[in-house]
C-alpha positions as a Python dict, from the first residue, in 0.01 Angstrom:
ca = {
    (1, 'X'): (0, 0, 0),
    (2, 'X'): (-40, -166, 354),
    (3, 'X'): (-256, 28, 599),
    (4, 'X'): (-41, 125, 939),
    (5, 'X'): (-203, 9, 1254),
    (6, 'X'): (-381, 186, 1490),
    (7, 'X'): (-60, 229, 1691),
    (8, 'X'): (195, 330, 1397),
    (9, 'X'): (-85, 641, 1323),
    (10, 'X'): (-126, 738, 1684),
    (11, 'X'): (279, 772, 1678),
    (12, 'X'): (292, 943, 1374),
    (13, 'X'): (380, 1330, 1445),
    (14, 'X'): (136, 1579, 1597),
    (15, 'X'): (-145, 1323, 1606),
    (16, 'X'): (-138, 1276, 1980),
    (17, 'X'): (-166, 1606, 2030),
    (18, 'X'): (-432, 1719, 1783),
    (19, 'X'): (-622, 1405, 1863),
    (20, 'X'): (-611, 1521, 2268),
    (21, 'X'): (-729, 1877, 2221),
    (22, 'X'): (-990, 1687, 2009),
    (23, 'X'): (-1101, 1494, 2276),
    (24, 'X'): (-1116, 1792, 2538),
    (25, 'X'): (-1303, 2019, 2344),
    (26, 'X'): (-1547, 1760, 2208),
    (27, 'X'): (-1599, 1667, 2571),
    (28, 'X'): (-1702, 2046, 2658),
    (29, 'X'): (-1921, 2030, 2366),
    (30, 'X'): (-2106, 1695, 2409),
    (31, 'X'): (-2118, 1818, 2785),
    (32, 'X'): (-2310, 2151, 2729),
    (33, 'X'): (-2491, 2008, 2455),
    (34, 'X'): (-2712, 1844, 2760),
    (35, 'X'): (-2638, 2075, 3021),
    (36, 'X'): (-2781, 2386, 2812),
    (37, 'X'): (-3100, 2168, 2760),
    (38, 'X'): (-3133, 2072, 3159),
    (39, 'X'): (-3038, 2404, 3240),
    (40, 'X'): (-3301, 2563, 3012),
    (41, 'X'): (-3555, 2289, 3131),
    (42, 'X'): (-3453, 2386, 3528),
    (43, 'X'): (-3434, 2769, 3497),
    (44, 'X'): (-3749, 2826, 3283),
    (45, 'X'): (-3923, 2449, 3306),
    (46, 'X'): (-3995, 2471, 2910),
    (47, 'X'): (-3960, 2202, 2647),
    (48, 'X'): (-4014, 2498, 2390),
    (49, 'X'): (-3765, 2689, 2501),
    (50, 'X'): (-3530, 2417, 2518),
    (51, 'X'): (-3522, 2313, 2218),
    (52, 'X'): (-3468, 2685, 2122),
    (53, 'X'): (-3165, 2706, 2347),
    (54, 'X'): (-3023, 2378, 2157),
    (55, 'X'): (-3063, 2594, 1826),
    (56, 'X'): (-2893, 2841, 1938),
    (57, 'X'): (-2617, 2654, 2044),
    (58, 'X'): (-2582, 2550, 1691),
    (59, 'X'): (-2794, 2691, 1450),
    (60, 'X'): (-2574, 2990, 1386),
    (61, 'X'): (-2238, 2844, 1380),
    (62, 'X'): (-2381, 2614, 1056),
    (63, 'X'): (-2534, 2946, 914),
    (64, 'X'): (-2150, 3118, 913),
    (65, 'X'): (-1995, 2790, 855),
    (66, 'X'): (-1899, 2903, 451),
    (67, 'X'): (-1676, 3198, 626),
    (68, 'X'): (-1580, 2965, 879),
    (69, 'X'): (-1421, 2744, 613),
    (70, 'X'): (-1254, 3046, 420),
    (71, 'X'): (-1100, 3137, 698),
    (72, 'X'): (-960, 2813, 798),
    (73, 'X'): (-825, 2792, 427),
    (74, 'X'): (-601, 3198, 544),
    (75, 'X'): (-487, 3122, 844),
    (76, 'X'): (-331, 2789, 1039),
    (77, 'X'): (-600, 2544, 1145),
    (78, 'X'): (-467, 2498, 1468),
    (79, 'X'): (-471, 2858, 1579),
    (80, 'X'): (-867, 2838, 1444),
    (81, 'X'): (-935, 2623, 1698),
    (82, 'X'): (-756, 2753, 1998),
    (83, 'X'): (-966, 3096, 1914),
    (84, 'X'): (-1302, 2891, 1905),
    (85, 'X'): (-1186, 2656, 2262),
    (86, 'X'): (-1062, 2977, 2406),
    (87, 'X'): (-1402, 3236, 2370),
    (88, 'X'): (-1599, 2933, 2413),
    (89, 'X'): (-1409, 2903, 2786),
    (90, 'X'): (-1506, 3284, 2859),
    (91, 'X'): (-1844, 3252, 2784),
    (92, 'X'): (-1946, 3006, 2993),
    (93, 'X'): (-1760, 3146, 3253),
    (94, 'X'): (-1966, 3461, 3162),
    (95, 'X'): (-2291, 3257, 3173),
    (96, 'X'): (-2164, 3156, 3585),
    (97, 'X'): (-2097, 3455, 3700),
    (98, 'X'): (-2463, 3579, 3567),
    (99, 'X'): (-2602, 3275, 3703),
    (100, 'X'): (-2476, 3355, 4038),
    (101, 'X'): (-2524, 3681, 4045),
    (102, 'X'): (-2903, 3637, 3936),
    (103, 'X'): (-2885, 3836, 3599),
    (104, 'X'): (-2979, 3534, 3387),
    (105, 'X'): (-3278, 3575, 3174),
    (106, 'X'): (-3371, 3386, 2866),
    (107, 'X'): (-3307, 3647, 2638),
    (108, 'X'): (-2940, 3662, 2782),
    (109, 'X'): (-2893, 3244, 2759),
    (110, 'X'): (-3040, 3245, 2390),
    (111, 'X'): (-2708, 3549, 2336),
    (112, 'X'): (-2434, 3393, 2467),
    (113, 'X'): (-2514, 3079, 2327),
    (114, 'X'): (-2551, 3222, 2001),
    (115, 'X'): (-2202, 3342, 2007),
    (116, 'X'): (-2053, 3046, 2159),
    (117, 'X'): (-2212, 2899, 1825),
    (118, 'X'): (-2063, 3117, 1570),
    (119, 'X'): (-1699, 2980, 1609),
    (120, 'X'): (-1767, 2631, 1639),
    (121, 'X'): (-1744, 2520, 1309),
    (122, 'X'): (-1339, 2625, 1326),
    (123, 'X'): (-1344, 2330, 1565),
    (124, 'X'): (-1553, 2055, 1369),
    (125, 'X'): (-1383, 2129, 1062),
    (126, 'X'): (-1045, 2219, 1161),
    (127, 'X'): (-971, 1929, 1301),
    (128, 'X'): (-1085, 1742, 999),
    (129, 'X'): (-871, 1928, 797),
    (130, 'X'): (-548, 1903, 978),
    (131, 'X'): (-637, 1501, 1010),
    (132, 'X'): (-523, 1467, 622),
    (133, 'X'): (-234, 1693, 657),
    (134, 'X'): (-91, 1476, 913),
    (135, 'X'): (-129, 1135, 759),
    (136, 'X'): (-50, 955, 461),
    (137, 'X'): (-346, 828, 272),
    (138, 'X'): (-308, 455, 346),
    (139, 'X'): (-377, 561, 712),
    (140, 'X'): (-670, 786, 690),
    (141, 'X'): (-953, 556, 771),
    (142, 'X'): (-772, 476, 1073),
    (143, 'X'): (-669, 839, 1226),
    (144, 'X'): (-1054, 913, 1147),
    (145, 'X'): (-1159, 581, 1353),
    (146, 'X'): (-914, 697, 1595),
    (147, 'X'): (-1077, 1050, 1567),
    (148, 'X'): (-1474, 885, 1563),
    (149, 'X'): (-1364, 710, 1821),
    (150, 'X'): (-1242, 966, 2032),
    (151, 'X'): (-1557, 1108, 2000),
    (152, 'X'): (-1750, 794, 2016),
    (153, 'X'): (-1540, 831, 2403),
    (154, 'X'): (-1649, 1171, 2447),
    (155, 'X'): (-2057, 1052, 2371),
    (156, 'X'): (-1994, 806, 2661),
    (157, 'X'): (-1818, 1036, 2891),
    (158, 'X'): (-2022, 1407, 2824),
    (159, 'X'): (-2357, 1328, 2885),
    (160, 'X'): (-2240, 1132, 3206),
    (161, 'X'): (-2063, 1382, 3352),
    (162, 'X'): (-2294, 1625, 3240),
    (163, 'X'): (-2582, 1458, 3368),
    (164, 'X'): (-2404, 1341, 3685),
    (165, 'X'): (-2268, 1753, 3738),
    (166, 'X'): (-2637, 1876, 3701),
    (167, 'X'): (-2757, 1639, 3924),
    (168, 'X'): (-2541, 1656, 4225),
    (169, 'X'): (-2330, 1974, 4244),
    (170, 'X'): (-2603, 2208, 4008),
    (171, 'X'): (-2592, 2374, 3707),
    (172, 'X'): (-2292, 2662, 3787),
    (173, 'X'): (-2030, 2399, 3829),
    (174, 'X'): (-2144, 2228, 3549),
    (175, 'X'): (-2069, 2508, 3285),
    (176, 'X'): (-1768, 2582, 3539),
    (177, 'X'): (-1643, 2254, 3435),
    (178, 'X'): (-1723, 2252, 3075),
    (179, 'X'): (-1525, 2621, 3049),
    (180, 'X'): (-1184, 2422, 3221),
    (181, 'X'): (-1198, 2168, 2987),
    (182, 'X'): (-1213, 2391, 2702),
    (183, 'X'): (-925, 2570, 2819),
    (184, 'X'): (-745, 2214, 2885),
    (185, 'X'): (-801, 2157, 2503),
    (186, 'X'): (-630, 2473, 2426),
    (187, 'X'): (-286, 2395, 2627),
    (188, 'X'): (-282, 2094, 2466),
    (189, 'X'): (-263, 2268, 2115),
    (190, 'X'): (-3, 2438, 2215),
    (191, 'X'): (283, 2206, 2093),
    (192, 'X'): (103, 2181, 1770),
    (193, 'X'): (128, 2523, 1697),
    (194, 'X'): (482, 2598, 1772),
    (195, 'X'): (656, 2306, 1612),
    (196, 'X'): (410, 2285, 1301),
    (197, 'X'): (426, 2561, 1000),
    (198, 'X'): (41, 2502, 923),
    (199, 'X'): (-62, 2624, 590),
    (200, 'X'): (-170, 2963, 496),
    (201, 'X'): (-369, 3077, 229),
    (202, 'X'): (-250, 3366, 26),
    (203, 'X'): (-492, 3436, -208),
    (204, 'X'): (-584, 3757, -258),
    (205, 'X'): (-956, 3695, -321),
    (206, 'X'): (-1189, 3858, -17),
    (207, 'X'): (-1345, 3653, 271),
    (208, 'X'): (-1682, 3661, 149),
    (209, 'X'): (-1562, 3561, -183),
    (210, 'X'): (-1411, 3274, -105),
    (211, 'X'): (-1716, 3171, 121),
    (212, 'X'): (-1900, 3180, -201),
    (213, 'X'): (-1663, 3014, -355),
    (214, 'X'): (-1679, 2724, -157),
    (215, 'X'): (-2065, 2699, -152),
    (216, 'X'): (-2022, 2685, -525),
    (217, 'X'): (-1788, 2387, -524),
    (218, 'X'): (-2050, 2203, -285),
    (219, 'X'): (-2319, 2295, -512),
    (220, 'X'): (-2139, 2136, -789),
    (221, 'X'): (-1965, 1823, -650),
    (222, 'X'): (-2280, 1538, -623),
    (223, 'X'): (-2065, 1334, -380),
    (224, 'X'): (-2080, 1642, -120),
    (225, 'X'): (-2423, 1750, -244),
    (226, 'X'): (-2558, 1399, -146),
    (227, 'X'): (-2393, 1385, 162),
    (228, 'X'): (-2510, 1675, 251),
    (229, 'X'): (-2871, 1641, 192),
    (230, 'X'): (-2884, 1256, 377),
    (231, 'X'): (-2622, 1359, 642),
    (232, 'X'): (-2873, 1645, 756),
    (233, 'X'): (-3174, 1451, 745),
    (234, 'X'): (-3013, 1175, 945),
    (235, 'X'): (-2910, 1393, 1207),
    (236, 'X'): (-3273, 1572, 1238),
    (237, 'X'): (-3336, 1230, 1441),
    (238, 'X'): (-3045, 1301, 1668),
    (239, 'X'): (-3177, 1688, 1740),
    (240, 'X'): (-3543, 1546, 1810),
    (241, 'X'): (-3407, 1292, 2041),
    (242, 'X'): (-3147, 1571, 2260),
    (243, 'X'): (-3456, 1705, 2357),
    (244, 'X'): (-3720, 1393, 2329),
    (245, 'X'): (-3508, 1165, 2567),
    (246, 'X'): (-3497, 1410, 2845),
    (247, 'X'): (-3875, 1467, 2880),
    (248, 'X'): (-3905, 1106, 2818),
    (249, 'X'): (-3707, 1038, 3123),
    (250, 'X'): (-3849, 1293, 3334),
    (251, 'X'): (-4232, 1183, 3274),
    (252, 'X'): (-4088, 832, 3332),
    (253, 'X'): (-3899, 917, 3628),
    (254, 'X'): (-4075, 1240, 3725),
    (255, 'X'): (-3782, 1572, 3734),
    (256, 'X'): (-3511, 1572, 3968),
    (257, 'X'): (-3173, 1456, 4038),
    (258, 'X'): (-3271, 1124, 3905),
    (259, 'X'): (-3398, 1179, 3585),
    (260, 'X'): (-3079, 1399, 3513),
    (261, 'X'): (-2837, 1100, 3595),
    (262, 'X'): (-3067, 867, 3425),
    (263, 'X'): (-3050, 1070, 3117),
    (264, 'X'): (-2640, 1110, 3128),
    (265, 'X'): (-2612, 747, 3162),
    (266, 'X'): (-2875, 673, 2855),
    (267, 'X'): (-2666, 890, 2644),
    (268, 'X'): (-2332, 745, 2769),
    (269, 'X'): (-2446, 437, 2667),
    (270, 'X'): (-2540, 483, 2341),
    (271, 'X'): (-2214, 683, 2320),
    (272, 'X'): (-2025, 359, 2429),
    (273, 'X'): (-2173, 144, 2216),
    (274, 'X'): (-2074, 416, 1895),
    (275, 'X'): (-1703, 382, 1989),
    (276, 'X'): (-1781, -11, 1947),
    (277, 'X'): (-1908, 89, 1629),
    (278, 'X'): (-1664, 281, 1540),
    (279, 'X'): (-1338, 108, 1585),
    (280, 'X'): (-1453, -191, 1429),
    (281, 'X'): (-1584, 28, 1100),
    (282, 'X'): (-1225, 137, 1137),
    (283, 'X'): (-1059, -243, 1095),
    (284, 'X'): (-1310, -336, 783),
    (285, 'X'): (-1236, -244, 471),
    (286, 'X'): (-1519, 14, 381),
    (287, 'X'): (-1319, 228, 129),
    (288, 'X'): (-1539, 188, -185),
    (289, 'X'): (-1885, 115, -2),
    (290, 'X'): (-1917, 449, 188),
    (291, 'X'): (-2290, 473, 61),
    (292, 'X'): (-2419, 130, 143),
    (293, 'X'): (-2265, 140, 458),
    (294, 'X'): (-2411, 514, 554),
    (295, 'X'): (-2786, 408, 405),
    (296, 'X'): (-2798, 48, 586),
    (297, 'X'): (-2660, 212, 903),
    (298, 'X'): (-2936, 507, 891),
    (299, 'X'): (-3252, 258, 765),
    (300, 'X'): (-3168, 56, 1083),
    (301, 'X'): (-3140, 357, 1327),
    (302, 'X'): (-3492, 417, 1225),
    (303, 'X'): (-3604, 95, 1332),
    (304, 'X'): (-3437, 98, 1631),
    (305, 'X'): (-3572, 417, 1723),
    (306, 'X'): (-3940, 343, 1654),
    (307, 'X'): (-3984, 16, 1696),
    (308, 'X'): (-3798, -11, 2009),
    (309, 'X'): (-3871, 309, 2201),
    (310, 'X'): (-4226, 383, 2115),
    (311, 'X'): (-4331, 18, 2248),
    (312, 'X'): (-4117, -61, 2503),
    (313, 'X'): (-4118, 236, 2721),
    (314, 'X'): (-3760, 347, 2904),
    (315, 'X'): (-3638, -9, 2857),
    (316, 'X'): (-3711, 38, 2498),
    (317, 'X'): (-3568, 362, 2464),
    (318, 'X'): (-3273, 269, 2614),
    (319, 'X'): (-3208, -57, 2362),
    (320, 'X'): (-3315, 170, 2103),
    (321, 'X'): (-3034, 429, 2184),
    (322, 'X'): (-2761, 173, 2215),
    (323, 'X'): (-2849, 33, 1891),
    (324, 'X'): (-2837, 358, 1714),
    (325, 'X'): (-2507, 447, 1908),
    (326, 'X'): (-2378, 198, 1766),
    (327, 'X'): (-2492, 222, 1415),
    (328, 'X'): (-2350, 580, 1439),
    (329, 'X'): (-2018, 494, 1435),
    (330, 'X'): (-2004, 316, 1118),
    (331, 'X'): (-2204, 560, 977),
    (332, 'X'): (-1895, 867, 1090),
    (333, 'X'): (-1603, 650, 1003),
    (334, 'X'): (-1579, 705, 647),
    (335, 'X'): (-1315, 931, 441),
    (336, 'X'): (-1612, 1030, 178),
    (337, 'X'): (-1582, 1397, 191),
    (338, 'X'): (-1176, 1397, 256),
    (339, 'X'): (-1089, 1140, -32),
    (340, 'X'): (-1344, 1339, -256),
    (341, 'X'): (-1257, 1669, -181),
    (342, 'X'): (-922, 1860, -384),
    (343, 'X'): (-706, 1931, -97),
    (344, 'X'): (-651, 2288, -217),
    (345, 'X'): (-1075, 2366, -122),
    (346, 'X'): (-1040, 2098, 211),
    (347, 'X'): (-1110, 2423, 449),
    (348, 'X'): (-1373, 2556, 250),
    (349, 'X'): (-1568, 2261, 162),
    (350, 'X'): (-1524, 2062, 493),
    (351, 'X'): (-1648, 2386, 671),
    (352, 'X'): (-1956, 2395, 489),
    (353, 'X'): (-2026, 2029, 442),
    (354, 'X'): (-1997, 1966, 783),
    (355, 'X'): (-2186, 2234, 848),
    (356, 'X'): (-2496, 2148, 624),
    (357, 'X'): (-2438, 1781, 731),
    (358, 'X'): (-2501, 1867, 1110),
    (359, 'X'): (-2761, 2147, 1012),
    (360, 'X'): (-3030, 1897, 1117),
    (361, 'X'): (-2951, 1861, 1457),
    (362, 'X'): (-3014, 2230, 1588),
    (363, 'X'): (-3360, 2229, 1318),
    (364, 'X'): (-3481, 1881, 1471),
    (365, 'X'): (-3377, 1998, 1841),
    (366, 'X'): (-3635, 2340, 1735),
    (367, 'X'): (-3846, 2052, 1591),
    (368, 'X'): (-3858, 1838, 1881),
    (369, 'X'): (-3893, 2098, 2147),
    (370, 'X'): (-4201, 2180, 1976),
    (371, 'X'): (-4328, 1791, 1910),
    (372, 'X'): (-4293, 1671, 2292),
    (373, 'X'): (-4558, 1873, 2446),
    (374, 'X'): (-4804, 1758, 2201),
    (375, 'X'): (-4668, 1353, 2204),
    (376, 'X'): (-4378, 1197, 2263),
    (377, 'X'): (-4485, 934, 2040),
    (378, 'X'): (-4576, 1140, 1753),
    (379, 'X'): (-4149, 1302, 1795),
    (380, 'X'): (-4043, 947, 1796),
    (381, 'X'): (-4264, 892, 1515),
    (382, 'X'): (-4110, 1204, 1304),
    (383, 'X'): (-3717, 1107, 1384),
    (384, 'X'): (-3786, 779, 1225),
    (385, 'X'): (-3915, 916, 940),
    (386, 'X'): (-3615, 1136, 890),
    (387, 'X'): (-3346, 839, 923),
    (388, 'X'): (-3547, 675, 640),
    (389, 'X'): (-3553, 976, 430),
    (390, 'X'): (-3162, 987, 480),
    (391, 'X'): (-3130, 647, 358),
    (392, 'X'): (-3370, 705, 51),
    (393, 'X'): (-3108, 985, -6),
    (394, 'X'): (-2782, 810, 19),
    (395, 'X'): (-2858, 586, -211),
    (396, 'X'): (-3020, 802, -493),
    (397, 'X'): (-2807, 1109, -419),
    (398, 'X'): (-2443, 990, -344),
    (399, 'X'): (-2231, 855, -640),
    (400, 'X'): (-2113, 513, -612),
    (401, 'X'): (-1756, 639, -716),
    (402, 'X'): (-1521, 912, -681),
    (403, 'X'): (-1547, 1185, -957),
    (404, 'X'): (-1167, 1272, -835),
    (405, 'X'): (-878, 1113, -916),
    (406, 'X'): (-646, 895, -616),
    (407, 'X'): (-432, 1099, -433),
    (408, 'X'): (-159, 879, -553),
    (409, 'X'): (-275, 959, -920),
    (410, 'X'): (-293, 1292, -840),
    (411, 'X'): (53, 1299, -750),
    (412, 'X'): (181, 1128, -1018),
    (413, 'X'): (8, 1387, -1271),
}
């Protein structure tokens, strides 16, 4: 079956508009993924308790991601993630008006980011979900290029903005802006949800059974068990580096304005160069090679990382970031956990799979926090290590084929 191009899937119906509240909401995520670290870092000048803050922001949403996933498997996807874009909007106008009215205290950050957390996987994985649903199967690896890619935009554009926000106008009308956007990618939804009859579960199992049920499937499908385990070793490296590259720049560039910009720009970068990445993953035919092209990609962000940034200084880290960006996007492209997931568990599974696959980012963000003070070096040192241990993984752990049928075959049965 010929593949449709890049512009046949972004005409295709719906995809415009799930792929724009996408982008919207990912932007207000990548955005306060920095901003909650240079806010924590301004308001209580601790590396420690930044990298707590950046758990917090995502620690808990992975640790309810299995009744995230049931629920997206009851109700319609789409109205999952307007809920999750739509609290996440009053929060953090919550956390401005505390700001401004001098109420803010540590203990009250570390809350509200909690439960800006807890509904966040309805985002990640709901729009993963309703990908498949809108596609055929000969354009899947595209829509998810066109999806990476989207994000690949949004790594470019957050931390810039972000960065550039926190610098110049302060931290309330950064969060300020990060709350509009969220409610941008909710009005966007909107046409989505009236003209589409999403699917609804009936079943009449409970919540919490079904959240068990779908940890059960993950514990026995190797394809998602593998992922899983090198996914979430891989991305410890990215949660040591949120927090590593900002007190790299700052003792570099000494705090201020300019370190802030400096570290937007380092991160849009990187993000830049993963959209490269990532639309060109998207032309290649990778359908088949998932695993070598995951385990090359991650053995060669630890290089980059090491070699690079530990020798080089903020020239280094800066190549080093751009190279990884751009082995990142490659790495995202592929279909593995759609094409080897039944469609009937897609909530369930992609809830929790993305949610133990990411569970190393809010761990290596506690890690890191915890690493700089001592050395800098020594946090380099340790997110290198995990990128190799993710590519020992993917190749020992991950099957080298599908242990589910086409979804052609699986018609035609």
């Amino acid at each position: 079956m010929t593949a449709l191009s890049y512009r046949q899937v972004w005409r295709l119906t719906h995809v415009r508009e799930l792929l724009l509240g996408a982008f919207l909401s990912r932007l207000a995520a990548r955005m306060f993924e920095l901003a909650v670290i240079l806010y924590a870092l301004d308001r209580f000048g601790s590396p420690v308790f930044a990298g707590r803050a950046a758990f917090a922001s995502l620690g808990p949403g992975l640790i309810v991601s299995p009744l995230a996933g049931a629920l997206l498997d009851r109700m319609r996807a789409g109205s999952a993630i307007l809920l999750d874009m739509l609290l996440s909007a009053v929060l953090l106008f919550s956390l401005c008006v505390m700001d401004g009215t001098g109420l803010i205290a540590a203990p009250a950050l570390l809350a509200i980011v909690t439960v800006y957390s807890l509904t966040s996987p309805l985002r990640a994985a709901g729009i993963r979900i309703l990908l498949p649903r809108l596609v055929p199967d000969n354009a899947l690896e595209r829509a998810n290029a066109l999806d990476t890619g989207s994000y690949a935009l949004v790594e470019v554009l957050g931390p810039a903005f972000a960065g550039g926000l926190f610098a110049f106008a302060g931290p309330n009308i950064t969060m300020l802006t990060i709350a509009t956007l969220y409610l941008g990618g909710s009005l966007s939804l909107i046409p989505l949800l009236l003209q589409r009859a999403d699917r609804i579960s009936c079943s009449p199992a409970g919540l919490l059974s079904e959240a068990r049920a779908g940890l059960g499937y993950m514990a026995r499908h190797p394809s998602l068990r593998g992922l899983a385990a090198s996914y979430s070793c891989y991305q410890l490296t990215w949660g040591i580096l949120y927090v590593a590259v900002p007190v790299f720049v700052a003792r570099e560039l000494g705090a201020g304005a300019n370190a802030d910009l400096a570290v937007g720009l380092l991160w849009a970068v990187s993000g830049l160069a993963g959209g490269i990445g990532a639309l060109l993953a998207g032309r290649a035919r990778g359908v088949g090679r998932e695993r070598e092209i995951i385990g090359i990609g991650v053995l060669m962000t630890a290089l980059a990382i090491y070699a690079l940034s530990t020798h080089f200084g903020l020239f280094g880290l800066w190549i080093g970031l751009t190279i990884a960006g751009f082995l990142a996007g490659p790495i995202d492209v592929g279909a593995l956990r759609q094409r080897r997931t039944e469609p009937g568990w897609l909530g369930r599974v992609l809830a929790v799979s993305m949610g133990l696959n990411l569970s190393g980012i809010p761990i290596g963000s506690a890690i890191g926090g915890s690493l700089v003070t001592r050395s800098l070096s020594l946090a380099l040192i340790f997110a290198a290590l995990a990128s190799i241990a993710s590519a020992a993984m993917a190749f020992l752990l991950i099957p080298s084929t599908s242990e589910l049928p086409s979804r052609e075959a699986a018609e035609e049965r």
